[in-house]
Structure formats: structure tokens, C-alpha cells
N, C-alpha and C positions, 0 to 999 in steps of 0.2 A: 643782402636780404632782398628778397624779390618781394612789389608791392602793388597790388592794384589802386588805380584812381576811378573813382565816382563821381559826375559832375549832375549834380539835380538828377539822380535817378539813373543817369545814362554810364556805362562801362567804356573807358577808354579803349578802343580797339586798332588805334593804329595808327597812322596818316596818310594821307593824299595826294604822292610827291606829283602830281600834276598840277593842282594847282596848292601846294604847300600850304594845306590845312591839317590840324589836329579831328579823328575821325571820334567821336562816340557814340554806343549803341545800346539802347535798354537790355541786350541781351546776353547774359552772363559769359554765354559760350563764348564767346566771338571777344572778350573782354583778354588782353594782355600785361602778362608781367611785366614790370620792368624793375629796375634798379634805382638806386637813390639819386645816381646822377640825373639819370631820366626826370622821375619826381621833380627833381628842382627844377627840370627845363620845363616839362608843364605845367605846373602849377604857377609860372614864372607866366605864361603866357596866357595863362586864363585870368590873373590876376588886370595883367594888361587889357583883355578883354573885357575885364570888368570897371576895371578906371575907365578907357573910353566908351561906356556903355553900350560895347555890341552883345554884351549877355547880361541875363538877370540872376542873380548867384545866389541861390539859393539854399543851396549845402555841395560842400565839397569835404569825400570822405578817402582817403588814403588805409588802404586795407593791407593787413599784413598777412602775407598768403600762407606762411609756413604756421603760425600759431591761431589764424582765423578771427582776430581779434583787430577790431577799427586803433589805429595810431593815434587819431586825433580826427575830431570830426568840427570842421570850421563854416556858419552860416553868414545870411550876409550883414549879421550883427557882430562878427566880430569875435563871437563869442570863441576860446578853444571849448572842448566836451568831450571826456572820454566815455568810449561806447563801447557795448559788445555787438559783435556780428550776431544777428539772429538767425 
């Protein structure tokens, strides 16, 4: 099942094998699927960004592209929350 990530607003759109960064962009278009393996490798590395506080995590949303409906939407209280895509 293919799923989009959402990090504070921004659509995951890729990476930057130059200097081996994760890309995201507020712009839907430009936003890519990927699979559950993927999911776990970013979310795995944003989390990491956020232990060592190079980002302030606000909400991270993992969307499920074939039913349009948020999987689980995590802020940075911790909280799980199911949601609907609006």
C-alpha cells in the first residue's frame, strides 16, 4: 500500500543524493508515494532529527493514498489521533 508523509505541513518529495538529505515541500504535486518499507526509513529519521533537536515536530501525518484517509496522525505530544483527509 502506497503512502504519503507530511512533516509540519510540508509533503515528502524525495532526496538529495548529493548531499544525502530527506527533501519536503508544501506542495502537494511534487509530494511522493512510497511503500511501508520506505515509511519506516523516514519516519525512523525524522524521529532522529528530532531527539537531536535539528527540527521542531509539530505534526507528522502518514496518508493513505488509495482510501484518502490519514493512518495515524502523531504531534509532538505524543499523542496517536485518527483523522480524516479533508
Amino acid at each position: 500500500m502506497k503512502q504519503l508523509i507530511v512533516l509540519n505541513g510540508q509533503f515528502y518529495c524525495g532526496e538529495n543524493k548529493e548531499d544525502n538529505k530527506l527533501m519536503f515541500d508544501p506542495d502537494r504535486s511534487k509530494a511522493i508515494e512510497v511503500d511501508e518499507r520506505r515509511v519506516r526509513y523516514i519516519v525512523h529519521n525524522i524521529y532522529g532529527w528530532y531527539r537531536y533537536r535539528e527540527i521542531k515536530l509539530q505534526r507528522l501525518e502518514i496518508i493513505d493514498v488509495k482510501e484518502k484517509t490519514c493512518v495515524n496522525v502523531a504531534n509532538a505530544k505524543d499523542k496517536l489521533v485518527n483523522a480524516r483527509l479533508v
